[in-house]
Every structure is written in C-alpha cells, then in structure tokens.
C-alpha positions as semicolon CSV with decimal commas, in nm:
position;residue;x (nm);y (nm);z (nm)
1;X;-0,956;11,883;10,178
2;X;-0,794;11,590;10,062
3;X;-0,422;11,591;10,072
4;X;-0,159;11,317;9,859
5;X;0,172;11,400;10,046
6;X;0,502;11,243;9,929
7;X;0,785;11,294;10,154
8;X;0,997;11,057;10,389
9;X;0,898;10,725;10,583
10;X;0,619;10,806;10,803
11;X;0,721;10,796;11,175
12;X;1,123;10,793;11,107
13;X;1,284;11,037;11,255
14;X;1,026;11,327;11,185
15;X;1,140;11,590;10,886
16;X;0,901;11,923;10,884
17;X;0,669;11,750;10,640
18;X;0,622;11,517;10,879
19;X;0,559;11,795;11,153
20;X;0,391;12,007;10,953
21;X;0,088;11,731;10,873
22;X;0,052;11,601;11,195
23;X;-0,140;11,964;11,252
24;X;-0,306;11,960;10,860
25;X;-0,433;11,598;10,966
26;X;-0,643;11,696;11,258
27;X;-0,886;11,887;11,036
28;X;-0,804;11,746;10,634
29;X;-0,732;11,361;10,544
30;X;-0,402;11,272;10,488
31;X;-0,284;10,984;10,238
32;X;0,107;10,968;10,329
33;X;0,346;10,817;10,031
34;X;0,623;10,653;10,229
35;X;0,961;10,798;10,058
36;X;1,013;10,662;9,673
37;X;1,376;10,793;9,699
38;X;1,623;11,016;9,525
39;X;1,908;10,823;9,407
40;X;1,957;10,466;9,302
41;X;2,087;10,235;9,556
42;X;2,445;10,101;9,586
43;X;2,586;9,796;9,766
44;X;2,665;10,012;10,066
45;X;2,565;9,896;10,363
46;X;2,337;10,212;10,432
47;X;2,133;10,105;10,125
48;X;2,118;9,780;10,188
49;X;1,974;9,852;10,511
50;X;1,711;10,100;10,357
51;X;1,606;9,842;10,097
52;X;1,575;9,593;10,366
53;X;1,378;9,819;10,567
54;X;1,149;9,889;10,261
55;X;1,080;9,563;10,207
56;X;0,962;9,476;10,532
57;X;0,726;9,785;10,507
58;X;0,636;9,659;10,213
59;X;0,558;9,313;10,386
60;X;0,383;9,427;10,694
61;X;0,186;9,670;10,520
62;X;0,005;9,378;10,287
63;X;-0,047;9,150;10,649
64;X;-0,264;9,448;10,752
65;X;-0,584;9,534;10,648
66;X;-0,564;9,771;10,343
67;X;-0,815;10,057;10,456
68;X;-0,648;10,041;10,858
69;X;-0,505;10,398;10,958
70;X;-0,201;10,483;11,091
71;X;-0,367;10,739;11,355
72;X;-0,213;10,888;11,646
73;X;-0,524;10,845;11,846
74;X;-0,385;11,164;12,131
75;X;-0,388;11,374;11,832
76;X;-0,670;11,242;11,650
77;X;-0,511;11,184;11,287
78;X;-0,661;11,153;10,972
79;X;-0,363;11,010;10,812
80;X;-0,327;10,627;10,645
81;X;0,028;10,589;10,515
82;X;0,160;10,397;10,256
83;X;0,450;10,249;10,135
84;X;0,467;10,161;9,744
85;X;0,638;9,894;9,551
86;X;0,834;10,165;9,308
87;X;1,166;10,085;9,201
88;X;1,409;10,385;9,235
89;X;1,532;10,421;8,888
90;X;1,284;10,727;8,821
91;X;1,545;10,830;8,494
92;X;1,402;10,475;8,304
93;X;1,099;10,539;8,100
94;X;0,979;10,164;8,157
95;X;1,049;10,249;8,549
96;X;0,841;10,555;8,544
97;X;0,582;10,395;8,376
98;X;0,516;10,072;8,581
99;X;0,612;10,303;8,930
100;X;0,294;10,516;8,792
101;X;0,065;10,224;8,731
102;X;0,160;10,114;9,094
103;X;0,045;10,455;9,218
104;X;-0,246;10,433;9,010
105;X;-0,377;10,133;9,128
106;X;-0,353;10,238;9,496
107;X;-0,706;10,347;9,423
108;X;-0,613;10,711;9,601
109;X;-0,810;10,926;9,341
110;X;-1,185;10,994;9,336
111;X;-1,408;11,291;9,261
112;X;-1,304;11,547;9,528
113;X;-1,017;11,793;9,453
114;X;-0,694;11,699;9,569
115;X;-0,384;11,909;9,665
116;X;-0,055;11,705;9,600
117;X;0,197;11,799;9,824
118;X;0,556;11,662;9,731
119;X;0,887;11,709;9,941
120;X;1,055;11,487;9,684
121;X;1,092;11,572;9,303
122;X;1,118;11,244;9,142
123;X;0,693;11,182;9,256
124;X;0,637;11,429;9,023
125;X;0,705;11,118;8,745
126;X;0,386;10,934;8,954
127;X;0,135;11,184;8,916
128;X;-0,144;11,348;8,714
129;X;-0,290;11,638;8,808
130;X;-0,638;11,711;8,740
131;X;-0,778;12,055;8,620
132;X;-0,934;12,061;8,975
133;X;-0,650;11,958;9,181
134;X;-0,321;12,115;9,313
135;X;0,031;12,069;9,278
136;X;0,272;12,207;9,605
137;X;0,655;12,198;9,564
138;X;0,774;12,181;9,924
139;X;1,146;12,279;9,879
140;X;1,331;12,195;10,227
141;X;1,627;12,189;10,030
142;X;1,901;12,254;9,785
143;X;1,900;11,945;9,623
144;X;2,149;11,987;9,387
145;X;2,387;12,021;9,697
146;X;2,192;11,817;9,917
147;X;2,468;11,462;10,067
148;X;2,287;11,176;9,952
149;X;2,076;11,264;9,663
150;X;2,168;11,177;9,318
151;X;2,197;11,485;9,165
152;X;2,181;11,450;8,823
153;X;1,905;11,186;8,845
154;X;1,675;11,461;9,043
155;X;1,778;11,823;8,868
156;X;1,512;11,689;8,538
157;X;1,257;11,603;8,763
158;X;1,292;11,908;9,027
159;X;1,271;12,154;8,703
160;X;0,939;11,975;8,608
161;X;0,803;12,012;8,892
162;X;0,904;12,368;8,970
163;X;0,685;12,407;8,625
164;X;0,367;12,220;8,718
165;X;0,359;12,353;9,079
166;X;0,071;12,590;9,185
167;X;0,265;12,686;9,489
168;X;0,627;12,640;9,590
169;X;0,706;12,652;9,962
170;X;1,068;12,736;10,026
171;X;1,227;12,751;10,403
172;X;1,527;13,043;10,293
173;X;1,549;13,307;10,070
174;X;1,814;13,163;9,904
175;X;1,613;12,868;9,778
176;X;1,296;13,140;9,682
177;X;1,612;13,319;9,453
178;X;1,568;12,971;9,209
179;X;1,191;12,984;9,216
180;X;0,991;13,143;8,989
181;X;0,862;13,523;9,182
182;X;0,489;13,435;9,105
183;X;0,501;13,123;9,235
184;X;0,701;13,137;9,534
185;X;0,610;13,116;9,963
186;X;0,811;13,157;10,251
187;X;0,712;12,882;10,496
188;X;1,028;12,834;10,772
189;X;1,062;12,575;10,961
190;X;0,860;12,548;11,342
191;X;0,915;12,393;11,664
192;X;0,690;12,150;11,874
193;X;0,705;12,430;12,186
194;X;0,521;12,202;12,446
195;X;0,837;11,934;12,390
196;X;1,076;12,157;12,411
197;X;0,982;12,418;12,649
198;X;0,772;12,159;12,907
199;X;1,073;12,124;13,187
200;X;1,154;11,738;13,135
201;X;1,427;11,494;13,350
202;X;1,746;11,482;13,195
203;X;1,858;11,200;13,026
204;X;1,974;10,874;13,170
205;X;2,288;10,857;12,917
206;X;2,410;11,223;13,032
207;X;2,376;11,121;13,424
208;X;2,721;11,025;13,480
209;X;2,910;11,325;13,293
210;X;3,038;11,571;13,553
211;X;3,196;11,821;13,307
212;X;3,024;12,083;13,161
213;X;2,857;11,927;12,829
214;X;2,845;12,035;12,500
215;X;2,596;11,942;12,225
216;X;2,451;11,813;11,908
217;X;2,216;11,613;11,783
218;X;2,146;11,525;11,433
219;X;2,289;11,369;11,138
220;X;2,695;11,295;11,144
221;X;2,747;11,392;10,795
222;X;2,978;11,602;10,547
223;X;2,818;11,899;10,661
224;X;2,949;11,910;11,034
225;X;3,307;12,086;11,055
226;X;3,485;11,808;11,156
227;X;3,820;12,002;11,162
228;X;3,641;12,259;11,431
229;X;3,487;11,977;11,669
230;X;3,845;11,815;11,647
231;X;3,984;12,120;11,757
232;X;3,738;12,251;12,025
233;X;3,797;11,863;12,199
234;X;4,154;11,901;12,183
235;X;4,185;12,266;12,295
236;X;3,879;12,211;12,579
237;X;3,926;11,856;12,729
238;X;3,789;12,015;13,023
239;X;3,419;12,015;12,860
240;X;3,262;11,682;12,722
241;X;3,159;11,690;12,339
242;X;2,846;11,501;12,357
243;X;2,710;11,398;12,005
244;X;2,364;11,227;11,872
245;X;2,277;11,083;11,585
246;X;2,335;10,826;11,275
247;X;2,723;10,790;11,206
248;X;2,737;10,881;10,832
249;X;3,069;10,993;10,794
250;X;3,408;10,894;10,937
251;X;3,433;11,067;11,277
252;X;3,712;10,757;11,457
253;X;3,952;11,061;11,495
254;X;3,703;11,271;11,662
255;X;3,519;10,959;11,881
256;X;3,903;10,805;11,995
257;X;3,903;11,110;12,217
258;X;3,851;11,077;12,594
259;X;3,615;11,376;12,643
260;X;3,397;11,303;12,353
261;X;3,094;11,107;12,360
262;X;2,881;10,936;12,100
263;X;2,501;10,839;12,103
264;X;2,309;10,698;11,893
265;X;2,008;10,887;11,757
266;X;1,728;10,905;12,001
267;X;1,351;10,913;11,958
268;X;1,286;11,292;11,847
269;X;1,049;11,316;12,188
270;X;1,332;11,261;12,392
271;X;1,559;11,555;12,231
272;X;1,458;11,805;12,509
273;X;1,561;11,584;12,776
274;X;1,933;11,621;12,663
275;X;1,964;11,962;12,501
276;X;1,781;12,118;12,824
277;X;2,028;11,906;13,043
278;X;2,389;12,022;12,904
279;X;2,510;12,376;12,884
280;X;2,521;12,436;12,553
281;X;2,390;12,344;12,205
282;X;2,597;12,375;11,871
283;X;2,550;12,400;11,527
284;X;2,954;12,322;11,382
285;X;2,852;12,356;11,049
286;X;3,072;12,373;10,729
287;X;3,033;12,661;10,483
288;X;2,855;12,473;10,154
289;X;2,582;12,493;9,953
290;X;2,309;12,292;10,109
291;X;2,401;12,474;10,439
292;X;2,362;12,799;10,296
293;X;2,019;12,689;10,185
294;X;1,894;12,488;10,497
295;X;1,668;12,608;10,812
296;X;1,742;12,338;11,032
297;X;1,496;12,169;11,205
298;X;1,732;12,186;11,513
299;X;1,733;12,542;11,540
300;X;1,421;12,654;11,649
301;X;1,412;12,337;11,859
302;X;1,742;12,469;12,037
303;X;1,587;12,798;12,083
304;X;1,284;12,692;12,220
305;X;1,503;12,519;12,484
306;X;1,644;12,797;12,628
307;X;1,985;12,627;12,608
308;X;2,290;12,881;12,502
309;X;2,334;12,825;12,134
310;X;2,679;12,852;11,926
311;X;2,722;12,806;11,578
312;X;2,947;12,903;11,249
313;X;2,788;13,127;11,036
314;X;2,490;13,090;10,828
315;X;2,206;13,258;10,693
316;X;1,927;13,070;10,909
317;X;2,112;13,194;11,216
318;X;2,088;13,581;11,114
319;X;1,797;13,654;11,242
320;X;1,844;13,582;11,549
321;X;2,229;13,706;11,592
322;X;2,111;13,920;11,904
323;X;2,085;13,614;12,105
324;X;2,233;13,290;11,923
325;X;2,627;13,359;11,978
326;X;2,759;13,311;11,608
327;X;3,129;13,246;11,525
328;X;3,363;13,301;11,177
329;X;3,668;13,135;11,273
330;X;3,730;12,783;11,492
331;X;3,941;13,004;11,760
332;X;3,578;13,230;11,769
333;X;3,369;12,955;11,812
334;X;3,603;12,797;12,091
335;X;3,625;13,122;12,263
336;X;3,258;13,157;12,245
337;X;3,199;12,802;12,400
338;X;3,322;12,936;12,727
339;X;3,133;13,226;12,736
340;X;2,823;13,028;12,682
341;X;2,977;12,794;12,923
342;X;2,986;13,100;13,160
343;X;2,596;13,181;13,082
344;X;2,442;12,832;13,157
345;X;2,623;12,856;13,541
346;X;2,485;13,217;13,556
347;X;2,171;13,239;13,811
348;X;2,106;13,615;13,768
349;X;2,026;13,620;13,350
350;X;1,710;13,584;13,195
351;X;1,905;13,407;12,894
352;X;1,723;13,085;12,896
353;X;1,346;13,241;12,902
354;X;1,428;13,533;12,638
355;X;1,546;13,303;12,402
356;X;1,315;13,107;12,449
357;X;1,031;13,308;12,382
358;X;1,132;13,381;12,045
359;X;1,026;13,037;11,964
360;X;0,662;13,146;12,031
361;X;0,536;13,257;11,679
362;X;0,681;12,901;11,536
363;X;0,487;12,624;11,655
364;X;0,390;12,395;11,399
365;X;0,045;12,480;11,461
366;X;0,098;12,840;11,365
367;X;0,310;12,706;11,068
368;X;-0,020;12,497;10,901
369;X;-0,259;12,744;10,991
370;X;-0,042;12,988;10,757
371;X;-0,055;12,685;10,519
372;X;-0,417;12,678;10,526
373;X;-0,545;13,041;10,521
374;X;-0,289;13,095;10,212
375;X;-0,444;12,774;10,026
376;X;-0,782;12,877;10,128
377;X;-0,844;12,578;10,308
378;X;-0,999;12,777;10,638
C-alpha cells in the first residue's frame, strides 16, 4: 500500500506519526510531506527560525537527487520525504490554489490506491481524493486548544476534513466525543520498549548532581504548572529539578534557582539515559483543554522506564492510577515527590519492573499492526 502522510518535519524531534510510520514503512512505501504548518508566521524569533530552517530544507532537498530516499538502512525504510514550497496562508484562495499545484506537480500520484494520512488539517486544502483512495484524520490533538496553532485559521479546515475522512484516529476519548460515532478509532499513543527498557549509562549532564533528581523532559510551554514547579523547588531545595527541552515560555523565575537545572532538548534516543538515571519522572501539568485531550508521548515512555512517575491529574493518567502516583493539589504533588523519592532508594520493591511491564502491549509495532489489520492492509 501506498501511503501520502502529512505531519511534522521528518527526523525532528519524533511526534507518534513519526513513530508510528517508521513500523508502516518496513512493509508499505511511505511519501512523507514535511509539515505545511498551522498558523501564519510572525516576526518572532521562533518563526523566523522555522522559516529559516524551511528554507534550507527547501535548498538541500533540490542539491539532492529528486528520487534519493531518506531510509534508515537498520530498519530498512521505505520512506522518501519531502519538503514543499507552500506558503502558510492556507485561509487565501490564491494560496490554496498555487500550494495545490505545488503538491500536484510533485508527481506523487499514479494508478495504485493511495491512503492519505494527515496529522495536520490545513493538507486537507492540497489534496484530491480519488474514488479508490483513502482519507485518515489522525487527531493527536485538540487543536482548537492546542499553544501554537492558529485557531481560527485551522477550525474550517479541521471540519472539512473530519467530513471527507474514511477513518479518524483519535488518542482520548475526549477527542472521539467531537468525531462523528461511525467514523471514529481509538489508536493511543506507544512506546519504543527496546529504548526505554534496554538498561543504558546515565547521562553525562546528570553525572555531577548528588541530590536526588527530579524530572522532565519535553516542551517548556503554557501547559507546564509553572506555579507548582516554583513551589516544589522552593519547598524541596534538597532535590534538584532537572528539566529538558525547548524554552518556549518564560521560566527566568523558575531557572534563577540554585537547585534547578535546565537542558536543552536532547536527541529522543538519548531520553532513557536520563529518565532511568534520576529518581523520579513528572508530568506538572496545568488543567486546560489541550491537556485534557492529550496522551503524551512521554507517558508511556516514563512507564516503560520503570522510573516512579508523579503527575497532576488528567485523563491519560487514569488508567494507570494503581501505579502512576497522581496528585490534585501542589502540597499533594510535593508530598508525593518524597514518597516516590522514598521508592527509587527502596531495594526490596518490584516498582520499577511492574510498571514497567505495563508498557508491553504498546510498542509501536503493536500500535501499526492494529493500524493495518483495521485498514485491511495485512
């Protein structure tokens, strides 16, 4: 089967698109749509950087050779990616109409059958759907709550596509509440469990904290409770707050402090090496909308760890609320920080390896051989 898949930059930081087609490419061809984007850019400097970065994509990919591959030859990928000279004003009829001529003339679309699988609304606007070929609506995400998307641009487009869609894949119930019944899949979100369960050194950047670590890695952005982390460093200066990721918010008030520590985001195969290093992983979320809605990709990858987990309360955390210690108040979360503390020193609990093996049933490979047997691809 022939897959058109239009989702984020190919080999950034990898989103469960990205995971989930590194399996579907061992055994289907892959043509990859490097992101066409979600809002219209500003003269901040995080869009400046992204339109800098997509023109040099842009550049290197016409210095190669048009039919090369973008293969990861260990796994054995049929997968070329591709990044497209769109402009990002997808609500401008003349826009949508030279952005689809640009897709057109990519040449993608023969004979065969082709399932279109789109993580981002606005691509709807490129396509054209044969009587033969599919339309898939993978919804990670609320995005009329989602940071960073231009809402209002995206709700016309999302709603089309919701319409045209054969299947919608949704990662929470609350998301398969907006979808139409007939229409609708459950696919959560699954872990790479040789990464994060394969015992691996700990990381060079954690080698010189002696106290008892706490953390997180992802995105800093609106959604973390910056209130609680202030709080919890304050209140615990005898643990070090040990953050990853992109700085996309203010956090100075939060970074000033002696016994927290930022890095900058890592390569995703080097996750394990911190989160199985420090004594516990958190998930200080805020109570929103596009929280209420997400299954981060973090989770599963925590649990597969083996790490002690805390996190505020949220509806991707329920079902595992036997072993994932879950808080409702800051003074709840602190006061279940030490007792995870208390876990991670513990050398008589199985903790570690029974949390752990609930990550079994969600490797990615389980994840697109679901995909496949309910598509009828195997």
């Amino acid at each position: 089967m022939k897959f058109i898949v239009f989702g984020e930059d190919w080999q950034s930081h990898p989103s469960s698109t990205q995971h989930l087609f590194k399996q579907l490419a061992k055994q289907h061809q892959v043509i990859w749509i490097n992101s066409i984007g979600m809002r219209k850019p500003t003269f901040r400097l995080i869009d400046l950087k992204r339109v800098f970065n997509k023109l040099k994509s842009l550049f290197l990919s016409k210095r190669s050779s048009p039919n090369a591959k973008t293969t990861d030859h260990s796994l054995n990928l049929d997968l070329t990616a591709h990044t497209l000279a769109v402009l990002p004003w997808h609500d401008n009829l003349i826009v949508r109409l030279y952005n689809k001529w640009i897709f057109n003339k990519k040449g993608f679309i023969g004979d065969e059958p082709i399932v279109y699988w789109l993580s981002v609304p606005t691509a709807i606007s490129l396509i054209s759907p044969r009587e033969q070929d599919k339309v898939i609506y993978y919804c990670g995400d609320d995005f009329s709550a989602l940071a960073g998307v231009d809402h209002k641009m995206v709700a016309p487009f999302e709603s089309e596509l919701i319409k045209k869609a054969d299947t919608i894949y949704v990662v929470s119930e609350r998301l398969a509440n907006k979808m139409p019944k007939s229409k609708v899949k459950m696919l959560s979100h699954g872990v790479d469990l040789a990464l994060f369960t394969t015992q691996t050194a700990k990381a060079r950047e954690l080698e010189q904290i002696s106290k008892p670590i706490i953390g997180f890695y992802g995105s800093l952005n609106a959604w973390l409770d910056k209130a609680l982390l202030l709080t919890l460093a304050k209140e615990r200066p005898e643990y070090q707050l040990v953050l990853i990721g992109h700085l996309i918010e203010d956090f100075s008030e939060l970074l000033k402090l002696d016994n927290v520590t930022h890095i900058k985001a890592v390569e995703h195969d080097r996750l394990a090496s911190f989160s199985q290093h420090w004594q516990v992983s958190i998930l200080p979320f805020v109570d929103n909308e596009q929280i209420r809605s997400c299954d981060p990709l973090k989770l599963k990858e925590y649990i597969a760890t083996g790490t002690p987990i805390v996190t505020t309360r949220f509806a991707a955390v329920d079902p595992y609320r036997e072993t994932i210690l879950i808080a409702d108040t800051h003074q709840g979360f602190i006061d279940r920080i030490d007792y995870a503390v208390s876990l991670s020193k513990s050398q008589n609990l199985n903790w570690r390896t029974n949390q752990s093996q609930q990550a079994n049933n969600h490797s990615w490979q389980a994840k697109a051989t679901l995909v496949c047997k309910q598509l009828r691809f195997c």
